[in-house]
N, CA, C and O of each residue as an XYZ file, in Angstrom:
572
protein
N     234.009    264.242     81.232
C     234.757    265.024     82.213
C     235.669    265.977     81.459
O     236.516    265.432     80.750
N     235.646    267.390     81.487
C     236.619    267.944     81.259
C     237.904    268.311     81.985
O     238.255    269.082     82.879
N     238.371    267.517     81.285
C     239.957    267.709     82.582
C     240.627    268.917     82.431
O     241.480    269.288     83.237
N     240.151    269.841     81.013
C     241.419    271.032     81.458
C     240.893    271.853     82.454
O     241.498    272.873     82.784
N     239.687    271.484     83.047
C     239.324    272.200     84.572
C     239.742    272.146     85.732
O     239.400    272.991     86.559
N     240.805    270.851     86.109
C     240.838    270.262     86.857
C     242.089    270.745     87.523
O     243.119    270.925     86.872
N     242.009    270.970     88.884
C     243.104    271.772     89.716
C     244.547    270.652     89.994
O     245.756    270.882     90.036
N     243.768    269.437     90.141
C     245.261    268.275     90.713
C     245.069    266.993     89.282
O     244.083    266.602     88.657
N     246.559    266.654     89.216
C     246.280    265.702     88.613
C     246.247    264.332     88.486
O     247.381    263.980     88.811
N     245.723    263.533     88.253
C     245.451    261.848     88.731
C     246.463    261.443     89.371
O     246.257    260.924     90.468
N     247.721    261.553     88.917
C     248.968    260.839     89.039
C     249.640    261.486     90.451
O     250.524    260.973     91.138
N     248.939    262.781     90.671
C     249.248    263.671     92.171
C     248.264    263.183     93.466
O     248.479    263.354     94.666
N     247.237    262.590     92.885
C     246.327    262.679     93.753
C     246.515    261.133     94.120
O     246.185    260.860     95.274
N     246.945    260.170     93.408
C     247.256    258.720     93.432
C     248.406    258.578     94.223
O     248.534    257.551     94.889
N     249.381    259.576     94.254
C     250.605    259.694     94.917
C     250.611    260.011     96.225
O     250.947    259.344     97.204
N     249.991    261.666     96.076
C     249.652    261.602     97.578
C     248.831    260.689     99.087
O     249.127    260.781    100.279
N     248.041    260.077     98.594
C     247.252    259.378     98.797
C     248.356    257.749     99.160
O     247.742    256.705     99.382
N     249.054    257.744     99.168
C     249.908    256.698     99.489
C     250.118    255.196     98.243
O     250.891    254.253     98.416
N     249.532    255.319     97.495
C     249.369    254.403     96.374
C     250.360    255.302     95.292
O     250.462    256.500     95.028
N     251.277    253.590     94.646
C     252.255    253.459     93.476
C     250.842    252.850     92.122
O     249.932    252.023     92.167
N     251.310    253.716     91.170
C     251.038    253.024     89.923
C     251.516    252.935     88.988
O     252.621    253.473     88.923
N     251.046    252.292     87.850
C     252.064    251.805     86.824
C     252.206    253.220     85.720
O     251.396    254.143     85.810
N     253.174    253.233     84.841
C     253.345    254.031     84.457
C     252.914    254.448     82.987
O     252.640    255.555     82.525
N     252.955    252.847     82.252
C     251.582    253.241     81.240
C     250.235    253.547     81.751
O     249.675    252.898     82.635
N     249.661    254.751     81.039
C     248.444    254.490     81.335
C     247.738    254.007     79.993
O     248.294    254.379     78.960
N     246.504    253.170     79.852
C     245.750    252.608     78.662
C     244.346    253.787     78.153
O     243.616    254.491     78.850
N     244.397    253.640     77.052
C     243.297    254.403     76.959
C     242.223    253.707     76.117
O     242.245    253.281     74.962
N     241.204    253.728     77.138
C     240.347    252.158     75.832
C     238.548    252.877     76.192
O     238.076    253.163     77.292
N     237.888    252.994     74.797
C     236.641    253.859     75.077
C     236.472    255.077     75.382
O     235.408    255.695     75.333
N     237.664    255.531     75.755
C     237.417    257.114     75.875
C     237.650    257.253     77.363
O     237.062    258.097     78.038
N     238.422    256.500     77.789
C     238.763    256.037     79.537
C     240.160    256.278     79.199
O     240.847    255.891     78.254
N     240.475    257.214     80.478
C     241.849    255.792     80.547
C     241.534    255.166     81.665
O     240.706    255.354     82.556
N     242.384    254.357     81.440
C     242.829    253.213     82.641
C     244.043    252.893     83.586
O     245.082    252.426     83.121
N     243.853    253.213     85.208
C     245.144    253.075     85.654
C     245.331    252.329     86.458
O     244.543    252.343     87.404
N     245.956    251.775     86.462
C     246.363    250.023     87.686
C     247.443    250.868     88.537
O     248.591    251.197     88.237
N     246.657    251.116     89.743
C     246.586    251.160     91.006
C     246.954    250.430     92.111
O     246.121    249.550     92.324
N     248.302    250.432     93.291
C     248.419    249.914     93.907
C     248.643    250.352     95.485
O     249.353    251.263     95.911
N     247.848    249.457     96.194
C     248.039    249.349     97.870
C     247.979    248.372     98.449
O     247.168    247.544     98.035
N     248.788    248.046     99.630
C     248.312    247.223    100.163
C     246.618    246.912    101.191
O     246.107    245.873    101.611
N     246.271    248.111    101.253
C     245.183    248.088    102.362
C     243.442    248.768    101.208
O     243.234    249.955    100.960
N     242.689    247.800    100.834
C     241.681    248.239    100.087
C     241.265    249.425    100.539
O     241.175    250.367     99.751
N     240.961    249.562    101.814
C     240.008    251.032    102.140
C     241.394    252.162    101.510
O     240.838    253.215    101.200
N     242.634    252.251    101.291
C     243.564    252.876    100.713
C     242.936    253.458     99.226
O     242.537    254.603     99.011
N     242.972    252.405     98.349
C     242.099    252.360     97.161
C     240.900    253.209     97.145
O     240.580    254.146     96.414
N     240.175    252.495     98.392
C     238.693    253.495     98.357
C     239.064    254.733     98.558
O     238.157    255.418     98.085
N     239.837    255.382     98.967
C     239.756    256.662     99.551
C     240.441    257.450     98.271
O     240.429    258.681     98.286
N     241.013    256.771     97.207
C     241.843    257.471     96.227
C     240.442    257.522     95.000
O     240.027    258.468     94.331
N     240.149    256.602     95.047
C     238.418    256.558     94.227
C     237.644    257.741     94.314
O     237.281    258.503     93.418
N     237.396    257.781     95.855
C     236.302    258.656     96.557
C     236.958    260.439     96.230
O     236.319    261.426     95.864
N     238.675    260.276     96.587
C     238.955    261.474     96.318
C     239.395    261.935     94.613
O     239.267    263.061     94.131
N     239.604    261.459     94.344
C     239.130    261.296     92.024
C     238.446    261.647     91.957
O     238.607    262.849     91.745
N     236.622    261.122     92.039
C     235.159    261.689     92.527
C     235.270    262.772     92.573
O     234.957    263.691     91.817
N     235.987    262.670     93.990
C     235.497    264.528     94.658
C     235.880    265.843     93.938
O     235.428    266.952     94.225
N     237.172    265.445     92.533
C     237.697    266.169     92.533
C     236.869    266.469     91.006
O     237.261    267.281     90.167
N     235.764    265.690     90.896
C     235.141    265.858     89.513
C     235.427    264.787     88.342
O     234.743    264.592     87.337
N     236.510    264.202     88.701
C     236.762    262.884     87.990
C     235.873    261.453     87.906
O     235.697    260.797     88.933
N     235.371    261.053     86.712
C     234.411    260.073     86.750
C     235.238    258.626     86.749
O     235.772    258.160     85.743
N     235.243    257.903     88.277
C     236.490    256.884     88.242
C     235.398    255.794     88.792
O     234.505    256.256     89.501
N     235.392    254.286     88.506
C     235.068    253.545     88.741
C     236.452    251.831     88.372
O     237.191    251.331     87.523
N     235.748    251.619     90.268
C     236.640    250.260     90.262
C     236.651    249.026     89.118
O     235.518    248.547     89.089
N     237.391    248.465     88.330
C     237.169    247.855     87.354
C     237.391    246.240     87.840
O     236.469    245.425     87.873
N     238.990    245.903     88.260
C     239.350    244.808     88.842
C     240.082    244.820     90.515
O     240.538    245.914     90.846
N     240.171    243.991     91.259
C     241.299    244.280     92.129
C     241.631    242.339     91.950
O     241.006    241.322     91.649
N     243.486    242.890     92.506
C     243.901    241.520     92.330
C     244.895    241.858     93.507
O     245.626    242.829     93.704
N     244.567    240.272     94.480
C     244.902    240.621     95.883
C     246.564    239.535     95.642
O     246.639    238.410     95.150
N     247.518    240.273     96.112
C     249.081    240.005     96.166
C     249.576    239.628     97.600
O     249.367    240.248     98.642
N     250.082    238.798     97.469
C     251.049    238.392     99.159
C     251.692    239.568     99.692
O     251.424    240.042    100.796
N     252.713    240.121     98.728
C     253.459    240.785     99.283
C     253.952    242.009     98.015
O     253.815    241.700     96.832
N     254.613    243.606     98.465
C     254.930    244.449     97.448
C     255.877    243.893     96.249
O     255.813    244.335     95.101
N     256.687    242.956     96.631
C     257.196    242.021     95.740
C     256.394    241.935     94.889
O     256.559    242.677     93.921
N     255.327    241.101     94.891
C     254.641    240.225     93.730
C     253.951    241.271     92.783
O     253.808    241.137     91.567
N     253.431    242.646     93.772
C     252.341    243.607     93.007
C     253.820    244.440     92.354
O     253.308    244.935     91.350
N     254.895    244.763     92.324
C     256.078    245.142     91.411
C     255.984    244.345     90.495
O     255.357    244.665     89.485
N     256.595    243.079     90.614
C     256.177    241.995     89.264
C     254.954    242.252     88.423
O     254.910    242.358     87.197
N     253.926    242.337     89.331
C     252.659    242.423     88.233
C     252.631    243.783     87.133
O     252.317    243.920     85.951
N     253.018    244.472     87.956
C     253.070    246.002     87.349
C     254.232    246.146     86.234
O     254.003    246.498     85.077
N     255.338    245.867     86.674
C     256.132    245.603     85.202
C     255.785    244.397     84.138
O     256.336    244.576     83.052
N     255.102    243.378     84.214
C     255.028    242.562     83.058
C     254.022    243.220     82.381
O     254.067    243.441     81.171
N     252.889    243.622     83.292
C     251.732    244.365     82.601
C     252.257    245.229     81.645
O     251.973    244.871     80.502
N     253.235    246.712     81.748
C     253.472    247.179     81.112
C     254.213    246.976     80.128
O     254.429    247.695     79.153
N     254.836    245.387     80.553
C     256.012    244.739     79.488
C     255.012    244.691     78.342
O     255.266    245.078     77.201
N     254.111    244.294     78.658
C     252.899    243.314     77.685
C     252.114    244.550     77.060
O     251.890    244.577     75.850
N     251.651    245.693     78.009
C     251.106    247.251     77.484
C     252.090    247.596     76.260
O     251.634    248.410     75.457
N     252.694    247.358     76.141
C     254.316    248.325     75.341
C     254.096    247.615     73.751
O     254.265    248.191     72.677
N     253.685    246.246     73.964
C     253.440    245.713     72.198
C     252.543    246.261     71.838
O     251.685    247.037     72.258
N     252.943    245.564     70.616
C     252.200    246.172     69.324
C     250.785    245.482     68.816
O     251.200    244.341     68.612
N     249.981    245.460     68.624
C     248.757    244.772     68.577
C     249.299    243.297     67.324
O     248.900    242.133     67.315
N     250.218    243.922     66.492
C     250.768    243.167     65.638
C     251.567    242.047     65.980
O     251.552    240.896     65.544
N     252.656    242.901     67.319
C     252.946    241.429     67.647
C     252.589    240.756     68.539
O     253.322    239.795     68.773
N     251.318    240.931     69.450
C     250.790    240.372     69.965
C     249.890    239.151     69.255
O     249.924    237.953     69.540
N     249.315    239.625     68.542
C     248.793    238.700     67.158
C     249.489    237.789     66.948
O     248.967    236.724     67.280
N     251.016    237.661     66.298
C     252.011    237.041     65.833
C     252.389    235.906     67.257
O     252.828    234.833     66.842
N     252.320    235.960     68.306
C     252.954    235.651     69.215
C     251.662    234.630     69.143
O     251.818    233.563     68.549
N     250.292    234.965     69.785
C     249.560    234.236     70.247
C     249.348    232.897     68.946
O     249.104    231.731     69.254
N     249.542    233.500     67.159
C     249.820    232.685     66.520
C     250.891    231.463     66.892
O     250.736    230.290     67.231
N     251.864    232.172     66.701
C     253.414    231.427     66.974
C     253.420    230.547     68.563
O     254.309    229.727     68.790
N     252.365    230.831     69.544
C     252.070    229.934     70.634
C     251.669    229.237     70.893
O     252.090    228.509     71.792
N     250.180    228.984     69.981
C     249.223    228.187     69.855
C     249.519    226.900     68.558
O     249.210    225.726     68.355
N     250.278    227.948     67.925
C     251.017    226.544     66.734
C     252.164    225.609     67.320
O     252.454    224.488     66.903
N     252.789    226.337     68.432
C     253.717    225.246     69.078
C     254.921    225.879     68.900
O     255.795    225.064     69.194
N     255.558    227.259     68.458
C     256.713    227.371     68.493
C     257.373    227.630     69.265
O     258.504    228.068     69.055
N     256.691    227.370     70.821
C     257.588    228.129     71.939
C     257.240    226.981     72.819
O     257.113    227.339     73.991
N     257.029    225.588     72.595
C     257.173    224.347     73.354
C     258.681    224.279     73.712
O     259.685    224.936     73.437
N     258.330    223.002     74.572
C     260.413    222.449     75.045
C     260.430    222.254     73.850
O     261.058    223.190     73.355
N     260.028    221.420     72.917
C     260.574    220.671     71.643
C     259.722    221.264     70.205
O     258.668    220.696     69.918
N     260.239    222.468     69.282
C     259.858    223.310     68.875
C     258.499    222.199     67.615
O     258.802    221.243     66.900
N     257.543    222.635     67.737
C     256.575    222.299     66.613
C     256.674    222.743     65.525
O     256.246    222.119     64.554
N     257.155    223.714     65.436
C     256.794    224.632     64.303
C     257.767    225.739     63.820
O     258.256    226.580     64.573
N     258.005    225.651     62.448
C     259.020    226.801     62.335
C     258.727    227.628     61.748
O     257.757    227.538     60.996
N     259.494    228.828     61.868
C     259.099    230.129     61.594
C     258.820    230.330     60.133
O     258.234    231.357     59.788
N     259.148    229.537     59.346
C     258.615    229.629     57.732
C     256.948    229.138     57.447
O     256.107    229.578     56.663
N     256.899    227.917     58.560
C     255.945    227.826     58.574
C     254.276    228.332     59.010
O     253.124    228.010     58.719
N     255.163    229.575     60.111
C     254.269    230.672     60.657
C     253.946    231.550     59.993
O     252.881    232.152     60.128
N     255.082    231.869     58.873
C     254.983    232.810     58.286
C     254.089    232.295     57.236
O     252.921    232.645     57.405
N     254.271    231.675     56.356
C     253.049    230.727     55.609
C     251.544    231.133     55.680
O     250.745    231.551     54.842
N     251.447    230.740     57.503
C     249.678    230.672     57.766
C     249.491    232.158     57.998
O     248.358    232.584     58.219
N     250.684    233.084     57.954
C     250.463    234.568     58.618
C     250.053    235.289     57.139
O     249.157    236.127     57.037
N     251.029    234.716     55.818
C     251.203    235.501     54.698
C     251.913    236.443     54.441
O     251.667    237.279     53.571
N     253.236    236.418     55.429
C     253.977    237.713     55.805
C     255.505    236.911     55.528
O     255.452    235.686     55.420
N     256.574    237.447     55.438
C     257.803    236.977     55.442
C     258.770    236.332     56.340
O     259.216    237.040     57.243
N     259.136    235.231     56.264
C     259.816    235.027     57.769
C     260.640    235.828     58.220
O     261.060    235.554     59.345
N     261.119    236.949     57.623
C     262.586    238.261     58.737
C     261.259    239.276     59.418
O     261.414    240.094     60.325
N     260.005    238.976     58.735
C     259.156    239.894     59.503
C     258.585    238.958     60.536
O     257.953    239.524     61.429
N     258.664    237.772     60.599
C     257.777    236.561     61.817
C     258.808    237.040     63.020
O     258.572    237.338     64.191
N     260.130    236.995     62.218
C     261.559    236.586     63.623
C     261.432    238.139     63.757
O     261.282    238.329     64.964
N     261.417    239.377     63.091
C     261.541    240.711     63.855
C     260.666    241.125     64.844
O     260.949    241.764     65.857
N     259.222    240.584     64.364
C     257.678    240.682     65.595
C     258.431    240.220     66.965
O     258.815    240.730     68.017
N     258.409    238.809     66.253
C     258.645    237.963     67.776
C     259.854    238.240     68.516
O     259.819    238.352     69.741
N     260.887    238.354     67.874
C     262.555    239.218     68.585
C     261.974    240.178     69.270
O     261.982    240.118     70.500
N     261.361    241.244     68.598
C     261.162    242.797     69.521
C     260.323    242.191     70.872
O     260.632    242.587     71.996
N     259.170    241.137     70.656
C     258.346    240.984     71.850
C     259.198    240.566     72.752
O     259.349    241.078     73.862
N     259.772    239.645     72.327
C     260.857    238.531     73.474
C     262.035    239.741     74.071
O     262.461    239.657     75.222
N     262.370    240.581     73.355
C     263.148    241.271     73.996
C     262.657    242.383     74.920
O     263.362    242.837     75.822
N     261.396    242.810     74.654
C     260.872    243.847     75.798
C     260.377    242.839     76.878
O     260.610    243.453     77.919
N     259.884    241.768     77.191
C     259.349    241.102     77.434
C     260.901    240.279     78.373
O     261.013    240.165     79.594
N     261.500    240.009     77.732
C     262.860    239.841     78.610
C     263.806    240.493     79.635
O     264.601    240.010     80.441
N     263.427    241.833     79.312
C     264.069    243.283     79.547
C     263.184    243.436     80.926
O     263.681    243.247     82.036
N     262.183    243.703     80.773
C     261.068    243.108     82.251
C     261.422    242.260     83.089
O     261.325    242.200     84.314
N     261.935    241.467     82.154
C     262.082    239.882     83.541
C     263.372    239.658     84.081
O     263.695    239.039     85.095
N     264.117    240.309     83.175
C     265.234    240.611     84.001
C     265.634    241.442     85.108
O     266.508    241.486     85.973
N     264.517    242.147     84.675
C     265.088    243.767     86.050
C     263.977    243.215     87.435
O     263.849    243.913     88.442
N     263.338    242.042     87.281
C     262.767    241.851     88.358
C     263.424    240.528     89.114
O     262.973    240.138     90.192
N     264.556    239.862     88.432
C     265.471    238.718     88.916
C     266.610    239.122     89.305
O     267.443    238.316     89.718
């Protein structure tokens, strides 16, 4: 698709159309990707159909059905909480999770993460600080 052809743009046409979305967008394959929200599916369809129309090559990927605008806000900020890391410390984390350092009763310490990582422990605690703090920063503005 060449988009510098294109008269409206995604984020206008998603808007008008009565649907909120998130504000990262992902770009994976040569896509991007935008998480899309309504309450009423045929809403969705009609923002699809009009993307399409407008020459845009858009196809539905997931839908995930929410009680209420409450819950689809929540979803949309952790997503982007979680969009915002770093592949690095995502790595580090799922390490540091699966070894036990984020149980009630800690398994594992950070020298010892750093060990199986090969990296320094002020670089284990800076990964994991920055995650916990964007990642906190999210969960706060939704409590």
């Amino acid at each position: 698709v060449n988009y510098s052809r294109k008269l409206k743009s995604v984020k206008s046409i998603i808007e008008n159309l009565g649907c909120h979305h998130a504000d990262i967008v992902l770009f994976k394959e040569g896509y991007e990707e935008w998480v899309v929200y309504n309450k009423e599916e045929a809403v969705i369809k009609a923002v699809i159909d009009r993307l399409n129309n407008e020459g845009y090559e858009v196809k539905l990927l997931k839908t995930y059905p929410v009680e209420s605008w409450e819950d689809s806000i929540m979803q949309i900020s952790l997503k982007e909480a979680i969009n915002s890391l770093s592949a690095k410390q995502k790595y580090i984390f799922k390490i540091a999770y699966s070894m036990g350092y984020y149980d009630a009763k800690r398994k594992v310490s950070l020298d010892h993460i750093a060990d199986q990582l090969n990296i320094s422990k002020p670089a284990v605690w800076r990964h994991l600080h920055r995650l916990e703090e964007k990642i906190m920063k999210a969960v706060s503005e939704l409590i």
